[in-house]
C-alpha positions as CSV (number, residue, x, y, z in Angstrom):
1,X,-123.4,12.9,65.2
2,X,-121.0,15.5,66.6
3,X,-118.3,15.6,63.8
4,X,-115.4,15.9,67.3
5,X,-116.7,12.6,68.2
6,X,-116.7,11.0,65.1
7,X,-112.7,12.3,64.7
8,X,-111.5,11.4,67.9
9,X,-113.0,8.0,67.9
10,X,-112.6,6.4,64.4
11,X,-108.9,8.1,63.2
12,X,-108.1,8.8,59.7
13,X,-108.4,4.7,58.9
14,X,-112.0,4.5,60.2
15,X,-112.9,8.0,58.9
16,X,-111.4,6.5,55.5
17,X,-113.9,3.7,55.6
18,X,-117.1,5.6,56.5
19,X,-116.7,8.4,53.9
20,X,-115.7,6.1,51.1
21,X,-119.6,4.7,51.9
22,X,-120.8,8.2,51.9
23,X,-119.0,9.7,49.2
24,X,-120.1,6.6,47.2
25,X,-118.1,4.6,44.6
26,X,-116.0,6.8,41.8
27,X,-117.3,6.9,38.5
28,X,-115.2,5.9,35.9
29,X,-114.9,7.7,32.1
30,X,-116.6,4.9,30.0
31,X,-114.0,5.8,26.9
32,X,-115.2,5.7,23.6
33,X,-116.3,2.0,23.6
34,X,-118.6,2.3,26.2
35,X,-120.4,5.3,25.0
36,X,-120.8,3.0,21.6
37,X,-122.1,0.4,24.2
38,X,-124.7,2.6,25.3
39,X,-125.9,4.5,22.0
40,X,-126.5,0.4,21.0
41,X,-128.3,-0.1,24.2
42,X,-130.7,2.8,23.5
43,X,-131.1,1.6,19.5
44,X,-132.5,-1.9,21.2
45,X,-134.6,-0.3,23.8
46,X,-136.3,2.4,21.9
47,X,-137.5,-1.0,19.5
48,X,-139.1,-2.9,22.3
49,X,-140.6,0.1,23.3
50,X,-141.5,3.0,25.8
51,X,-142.3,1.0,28.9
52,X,-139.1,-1.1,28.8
53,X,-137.0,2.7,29.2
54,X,-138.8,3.9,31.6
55,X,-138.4,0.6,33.9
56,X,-134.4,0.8,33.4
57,X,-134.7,4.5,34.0
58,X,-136.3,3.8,37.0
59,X,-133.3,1.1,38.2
60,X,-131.2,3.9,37.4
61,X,-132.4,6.6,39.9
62,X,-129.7,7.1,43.1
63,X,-131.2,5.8,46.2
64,X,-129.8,8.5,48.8
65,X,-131.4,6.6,51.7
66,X,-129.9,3.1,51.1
67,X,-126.3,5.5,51.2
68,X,-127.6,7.4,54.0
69,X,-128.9,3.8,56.0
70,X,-125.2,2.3,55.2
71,X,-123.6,5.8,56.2
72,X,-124.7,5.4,59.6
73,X,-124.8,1.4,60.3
74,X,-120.8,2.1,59.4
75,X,-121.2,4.8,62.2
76,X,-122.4,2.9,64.9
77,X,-119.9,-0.6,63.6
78,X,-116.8,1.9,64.2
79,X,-118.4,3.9,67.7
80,X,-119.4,0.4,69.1
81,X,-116.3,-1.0,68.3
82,X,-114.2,2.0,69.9
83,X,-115.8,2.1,72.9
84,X,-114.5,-1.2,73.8
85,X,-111.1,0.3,73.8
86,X,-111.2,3.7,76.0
87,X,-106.9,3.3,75.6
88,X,-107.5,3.3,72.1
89,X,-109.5,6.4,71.8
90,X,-108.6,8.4,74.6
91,X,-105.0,8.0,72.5
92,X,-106.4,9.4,69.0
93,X,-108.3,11.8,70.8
94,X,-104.8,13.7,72.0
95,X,-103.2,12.7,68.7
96,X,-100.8,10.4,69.4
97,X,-100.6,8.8,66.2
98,X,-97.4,9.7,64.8
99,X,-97.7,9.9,60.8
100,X,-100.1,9.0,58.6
101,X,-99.1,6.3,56.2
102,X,-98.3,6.7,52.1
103,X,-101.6,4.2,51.9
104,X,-103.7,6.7,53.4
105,X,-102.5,9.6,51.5
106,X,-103.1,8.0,48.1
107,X,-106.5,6.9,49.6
108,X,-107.4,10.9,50.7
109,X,-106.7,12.1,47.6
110,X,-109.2,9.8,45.7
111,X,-111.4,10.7,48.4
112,X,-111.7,14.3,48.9
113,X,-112.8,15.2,45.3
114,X,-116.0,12.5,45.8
115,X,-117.0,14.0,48.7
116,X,-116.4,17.6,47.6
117,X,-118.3,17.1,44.6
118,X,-120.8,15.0,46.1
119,X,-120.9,18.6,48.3
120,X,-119.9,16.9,51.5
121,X,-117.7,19.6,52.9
122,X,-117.7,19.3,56.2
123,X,-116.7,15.6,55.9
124,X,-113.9,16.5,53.5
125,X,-112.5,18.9,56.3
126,X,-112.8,16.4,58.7
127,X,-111.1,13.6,56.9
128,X,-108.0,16.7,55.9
129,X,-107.8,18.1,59.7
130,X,-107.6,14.3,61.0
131,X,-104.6,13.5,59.3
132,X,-103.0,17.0,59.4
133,X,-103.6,16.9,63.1
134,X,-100.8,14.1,63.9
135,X,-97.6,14.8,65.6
136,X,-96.2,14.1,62.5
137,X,-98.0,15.4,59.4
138,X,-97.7,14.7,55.9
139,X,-96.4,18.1,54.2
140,X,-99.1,20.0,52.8
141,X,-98.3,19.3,48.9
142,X,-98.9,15.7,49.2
143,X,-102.6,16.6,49.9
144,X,-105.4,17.6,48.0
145,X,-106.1,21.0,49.6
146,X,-106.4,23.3,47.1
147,X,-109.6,21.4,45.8
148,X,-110.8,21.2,49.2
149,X,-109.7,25.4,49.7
150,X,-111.2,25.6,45.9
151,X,-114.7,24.4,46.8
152,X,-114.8,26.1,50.1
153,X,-114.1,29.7,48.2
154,X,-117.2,28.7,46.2
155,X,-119.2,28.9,49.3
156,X,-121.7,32.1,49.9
157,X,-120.2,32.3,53.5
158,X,-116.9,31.2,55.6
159,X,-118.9,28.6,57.6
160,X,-116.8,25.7,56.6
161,X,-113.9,27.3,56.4
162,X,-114.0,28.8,60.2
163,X,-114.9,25.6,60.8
164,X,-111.4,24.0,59.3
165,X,-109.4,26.7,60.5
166,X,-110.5,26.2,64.5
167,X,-110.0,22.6,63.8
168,X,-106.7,22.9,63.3
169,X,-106.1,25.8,65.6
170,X,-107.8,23.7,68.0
171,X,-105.9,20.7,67.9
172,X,-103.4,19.6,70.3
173,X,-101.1,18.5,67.4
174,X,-98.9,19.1,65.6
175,X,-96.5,20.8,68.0
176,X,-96.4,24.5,68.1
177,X,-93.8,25.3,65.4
178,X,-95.5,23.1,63.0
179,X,-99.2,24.7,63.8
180,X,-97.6,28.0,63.1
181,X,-96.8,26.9,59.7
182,X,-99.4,24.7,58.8
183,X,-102.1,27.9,59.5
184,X,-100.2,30.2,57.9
185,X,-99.9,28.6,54.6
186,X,-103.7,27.3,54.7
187,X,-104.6,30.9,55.3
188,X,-102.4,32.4,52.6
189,X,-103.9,29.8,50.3
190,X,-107.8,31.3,51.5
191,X,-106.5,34.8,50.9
192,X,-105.6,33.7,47.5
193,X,-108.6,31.9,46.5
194,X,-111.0,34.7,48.0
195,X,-109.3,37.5,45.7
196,X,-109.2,35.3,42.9
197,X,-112.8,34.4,43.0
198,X,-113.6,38.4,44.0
199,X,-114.8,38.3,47.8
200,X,-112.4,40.8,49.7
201,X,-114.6,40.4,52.3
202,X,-113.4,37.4,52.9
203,X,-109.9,37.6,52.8
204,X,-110.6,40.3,55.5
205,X,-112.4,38.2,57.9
206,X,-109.5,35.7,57.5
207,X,-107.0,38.8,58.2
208,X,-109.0,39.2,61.4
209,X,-109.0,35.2,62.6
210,X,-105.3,35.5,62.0
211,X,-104.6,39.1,64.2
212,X,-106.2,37.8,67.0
213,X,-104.0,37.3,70.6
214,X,-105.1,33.6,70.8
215,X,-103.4,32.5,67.3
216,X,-100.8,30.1,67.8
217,X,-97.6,31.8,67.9
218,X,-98.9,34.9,68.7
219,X,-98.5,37.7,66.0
220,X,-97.7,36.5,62.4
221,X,-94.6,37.9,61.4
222,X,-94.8,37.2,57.9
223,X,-94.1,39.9,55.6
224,X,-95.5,38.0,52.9
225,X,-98.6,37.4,54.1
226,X,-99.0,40.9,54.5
227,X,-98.1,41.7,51.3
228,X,-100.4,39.7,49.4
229,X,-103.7,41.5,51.9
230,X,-102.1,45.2,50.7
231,X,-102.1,43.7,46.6
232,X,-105.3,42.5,46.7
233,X,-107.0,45.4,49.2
234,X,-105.5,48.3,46.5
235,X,-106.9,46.2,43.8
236,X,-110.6,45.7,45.1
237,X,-110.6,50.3,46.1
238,X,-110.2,48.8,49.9
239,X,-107.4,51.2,50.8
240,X,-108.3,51.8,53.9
241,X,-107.7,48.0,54.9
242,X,-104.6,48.0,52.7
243,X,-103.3,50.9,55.2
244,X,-104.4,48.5,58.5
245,X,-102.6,46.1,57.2
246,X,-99.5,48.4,56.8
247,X,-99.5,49.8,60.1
248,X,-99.1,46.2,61.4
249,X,-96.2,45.6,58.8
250,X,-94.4,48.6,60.5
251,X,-95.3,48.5,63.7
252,X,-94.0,44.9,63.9
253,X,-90.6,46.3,61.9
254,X,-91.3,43.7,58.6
255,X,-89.8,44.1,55.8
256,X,-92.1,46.4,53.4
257,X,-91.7,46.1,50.2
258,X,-91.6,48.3,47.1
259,X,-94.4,46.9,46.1
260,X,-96.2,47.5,48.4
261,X,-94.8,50.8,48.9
262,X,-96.7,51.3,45.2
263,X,-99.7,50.0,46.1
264,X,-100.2,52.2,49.2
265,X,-99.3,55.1,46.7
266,X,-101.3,54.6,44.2
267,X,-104.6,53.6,46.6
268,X,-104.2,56.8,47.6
269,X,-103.7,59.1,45.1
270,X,-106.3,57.1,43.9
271,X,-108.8,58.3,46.8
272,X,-107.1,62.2,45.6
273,X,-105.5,62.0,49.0
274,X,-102.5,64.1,47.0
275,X,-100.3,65.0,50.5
276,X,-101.0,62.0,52.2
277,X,-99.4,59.7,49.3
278,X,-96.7,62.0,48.9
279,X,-95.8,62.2,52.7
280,X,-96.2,58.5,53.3
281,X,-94.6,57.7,49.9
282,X,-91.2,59.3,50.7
283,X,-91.5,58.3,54.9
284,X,-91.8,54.7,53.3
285,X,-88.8,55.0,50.9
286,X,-86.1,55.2,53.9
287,X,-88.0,52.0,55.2
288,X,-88.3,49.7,52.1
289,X,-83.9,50.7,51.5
290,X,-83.1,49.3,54.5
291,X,-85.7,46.6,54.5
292,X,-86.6,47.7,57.9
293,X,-87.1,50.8,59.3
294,X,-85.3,51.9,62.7
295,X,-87.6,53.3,65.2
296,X,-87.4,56.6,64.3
297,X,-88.0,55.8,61.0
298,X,-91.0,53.6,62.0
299,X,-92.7,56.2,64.4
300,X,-93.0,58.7,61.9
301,X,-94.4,56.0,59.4
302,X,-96.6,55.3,62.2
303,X,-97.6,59.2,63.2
304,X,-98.5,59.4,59.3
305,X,-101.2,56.4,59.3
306,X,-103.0,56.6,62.6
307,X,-104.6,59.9,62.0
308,X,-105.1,59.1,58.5
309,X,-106.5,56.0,59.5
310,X,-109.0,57.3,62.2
311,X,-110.0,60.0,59.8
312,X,-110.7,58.1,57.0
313,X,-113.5,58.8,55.3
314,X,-115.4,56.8,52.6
């Protein structure tokens, strides 16, 4: 079943009720008189005998296809039902719910560490883009993304996460000011979690999905954002990304940093690029005083990096 389809239809209530059948039910800690409970259990069974465990261990096996036979009569219950009211889901398809209610917050965050760990991803990132996709989200904190952004920075590929990210960018809500913010942030969380868990790569391709003309926005002027791609480039010997990522800070007049003056300094002494460091290093000073560089200042930071840049060699 297209996963677009299943969103627009249901809403975050009915995707609430499928997934909780999918992700199946929680599983309590059974505390220290429960595990006593069982270690009696097994003392009684292992005296009647061999064939009397294997029959309970039998009962015990998960039957994936009775969830998988519940997961989609749920399915078709909530399609047939919305289909009988095209108001209905011609008005969740553009979003016009307004806020998602304090009941269905609670209820995500049981629900998104089930599914993650039962490794239903993409149903996770539906069930999180659904509800951040209102006119009127619920602020970022209140959800359980960074176990969701956790388990996707586990993955051998940015599949799933491309896959959030266009959800989102996608969307026709939240208005334009709040999309701006809500990407942002989710991307500056990916960048964190792909240097923490050592794929650079990654963080590039998300660098990339953000510097493309089609963002909503247009070009992010964060200065942050930048920074943290510059720290963790120089620390993974990827200087000449670190530099990229420089000549956007400047050629957009953000505020650059002393530290990431440093960074871009020692990268390249690092690469025994000697008069390149120097040059740059002292060219950068004037900028990082006045926290922005006028455009004098900024076109010879600029004549120093795009020769560097399209000389670079590894």
């Amino acid at each position: 079943m297209d996963s677009r389809v299943l969103r627009c239809s249901m809403g975050i209530r009915g995707l609430l009720r499928i997934y909780e059948a999918l992700a199946g039910p929680p599983r309590p800690s059974p505390g220290l008189w429960g595990i006593c409970l069982a270690f009696d259990n097994v003392n009684a069974l292992s005296k009647s005998g061999g064939n009397t465990i294997n029959k309970i261990e039998k009962l015990k096996k998960p039957q994936p296809m009775q969830k998988l036979r519940i997961f989609r009569k749920k399915c078709a219950l909530y399609l047939s039902l919305s289909t009988r009211d095209s108001s209905t889901t011609a008005s969740t398809c553009t979003g016009t719910k307004k806020k998602v209610t304090q009941e269905e917050v609670t209820q995500i965050n049981l629900l998104i560490p089930r599914l993650c760990s039962a490794n239903h991803l993409k149903e996770a990132i539906n069930l999180i883009s659904t509800a951040l996709s209102t006119t009127n989200p619920p602020p970022l904190k209140s959800l359980p993304l960074p176990f969701l952004l956790h388990n996707l920075s586990l993955e051998p590929d940015l599949t799933n996460s491309m896959y959030f990210l266009n959800t989102l960018k996608y969307s026709q809500n939240p208005p334009l000011p709040q999309k701006y913010f809500l990407l942002l942030s989710i991307a500056k969380m990916f960048l964190s979690y792909s240097f923490q868990t050592s794929q650079p790569k990654k963080a590039l391709k998300i660098f990339h999905w953000v510097s493309r003309p089609d963002f909503p926005g247009g070009l992010v002027r964060d200065s942050e954002f930048y920074a943290v791609l510059v720290h963790g480039f120089y620390k993974n010997d990827m200087v000449l990304e670190a530099l990229r990522v420089l000549r956007v800070m400047v050629s957009e007049n953000l505020e650059v940093g002393d530290d990431v003056r440093m960074f871009i300094y020692r990268g390249l002494l690092r690469e025994a690029r000697i008069g390149d460091a120097v040059e740059l290093n002292e060219t950068l000073s004037c900028v990082c005083a006045s926290g922005a560089g006028d455009g004098e200042t900024v076109k010879k930071v600029v004549d120093i990096l795009d020769p560097l840049i399209a000389n670079w060699v590894q």
